[in-house]
C-alpha positions, 0 to 999 in steps of 0.5 A: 294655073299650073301651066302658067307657075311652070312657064314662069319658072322656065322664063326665070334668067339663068342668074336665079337658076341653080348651079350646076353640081361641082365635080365630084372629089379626087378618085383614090388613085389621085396622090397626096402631091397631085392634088396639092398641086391642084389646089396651087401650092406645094405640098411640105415633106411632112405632108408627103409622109417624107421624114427631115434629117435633124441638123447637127446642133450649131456650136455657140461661140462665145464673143471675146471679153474687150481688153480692158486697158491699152497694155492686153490690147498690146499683149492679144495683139502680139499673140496674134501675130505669133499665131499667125507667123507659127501658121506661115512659116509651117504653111511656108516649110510644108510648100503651101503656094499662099504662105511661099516667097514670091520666088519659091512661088509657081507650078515652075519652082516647084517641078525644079525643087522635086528635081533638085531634091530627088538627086544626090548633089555634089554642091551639096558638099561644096560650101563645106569644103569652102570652109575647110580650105579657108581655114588651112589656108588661115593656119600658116603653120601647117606643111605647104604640101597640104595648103596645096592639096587642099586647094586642089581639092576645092578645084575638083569639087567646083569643076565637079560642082559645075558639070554637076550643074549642069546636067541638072539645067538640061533636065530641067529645060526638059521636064520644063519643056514637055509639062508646061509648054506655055510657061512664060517663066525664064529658064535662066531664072529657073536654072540659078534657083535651081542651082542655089537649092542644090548647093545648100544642106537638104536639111536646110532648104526651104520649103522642105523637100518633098520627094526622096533622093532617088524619086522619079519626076 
């Protein structure tokens, strides 16, 4: 009887049998990470013992009340532009390339203002002593020895305006050369822009120099 109970449960399929013991859980050098991985997901800071640094705390905005009729629409609006003329005409005078004039725009413009304004120009002079002569010769009353002197002296400072100018051009198509040797800028246009920023004040050209008289470039 014995040996028939024990050939029937050998002959039992192996559905009815139990299964076998599962492995044995992680050893203690298994980490935290390893066997979060394990189990298919990945394991938070927190449960990695790892510490979040706080977020600064957001600043509110408050929203900006509508206007309440067309005329503080008009007035918010005029403010506006205010605002935004003040900020381009700093940007302008401090050389910002997205406030600048197409013309004063360009890696170009701006080496040749650095040139200009690091020299001592004669033109510089030029427009003021224009004036003066205009008005001796204005002045029929004054001795013709000293219409005639002035005038001479106008000759001069074009003559030394010139050569002036000159030389300014040379250094440019130099420095221009050497720097940017695949600029498709005409250097004629650079040579008159050169030449209209050095014949005015240095307190008026705009953008406002950057390098002293005397810099190296």
């Amino acid at each position: 009887m014995a040996g028939t109970a024990s050939a029937t449960l050998h002959g039992v399929p192996s559905l009815f049998r139990r299964k076998p013991a599962e492995s044995e859980p992680a050893s203690d050098n298994t980490t935290a990470s390893d066997a979060a991985k394990a189990k298919g997901y990945t394991p938070s800071k927190r449960e990695l013992g790892k510490s979040t640094p706080k977020r600064p705390e957001m600043v509110r905005r408050t929203a900006e009340a509508p206007p309440s009729d067309r005329r503080e629409a008009a007035k918010r609006m005029r403010e506006k532009q205010r605002t935004e003329r003040a900020e381009a005409r700093a940007g302008m005078l401090r050389g910002e390339e997205k406030y600048l004039l197409p013309r004063d725009r360009g890696a170009e413009r701006a080496l040749v203002r650095d040139i200009v304004d690091s020299r001592r120009t004669i033109g510089t002079w030029f427009f003021g002593l224009t004036f003066v002569v205009m008005l001796i010769g204005f002045n029929r009353s004054l001795n013709p020895s000293i219409y005639l002197a002035a005038n001479l002296l106008f000759l001069l400072f074009a003559l030394a305006t010139a050569a002036d100018s000159y030389l300014i051009t040379r250094r440019i198509r130099k420095l221009i050369q050497e720097r940017y040797p695949n600029s498709t800028v005409k250097m004629r246009g650079l040579f008159f822009y050169a030449i209209m920023r050095g014949i005015s004040f240095r307190f008026i050209r705009n953008p406002k120099p950057r390098v002293k008289p005397g810099a190296e470039i």
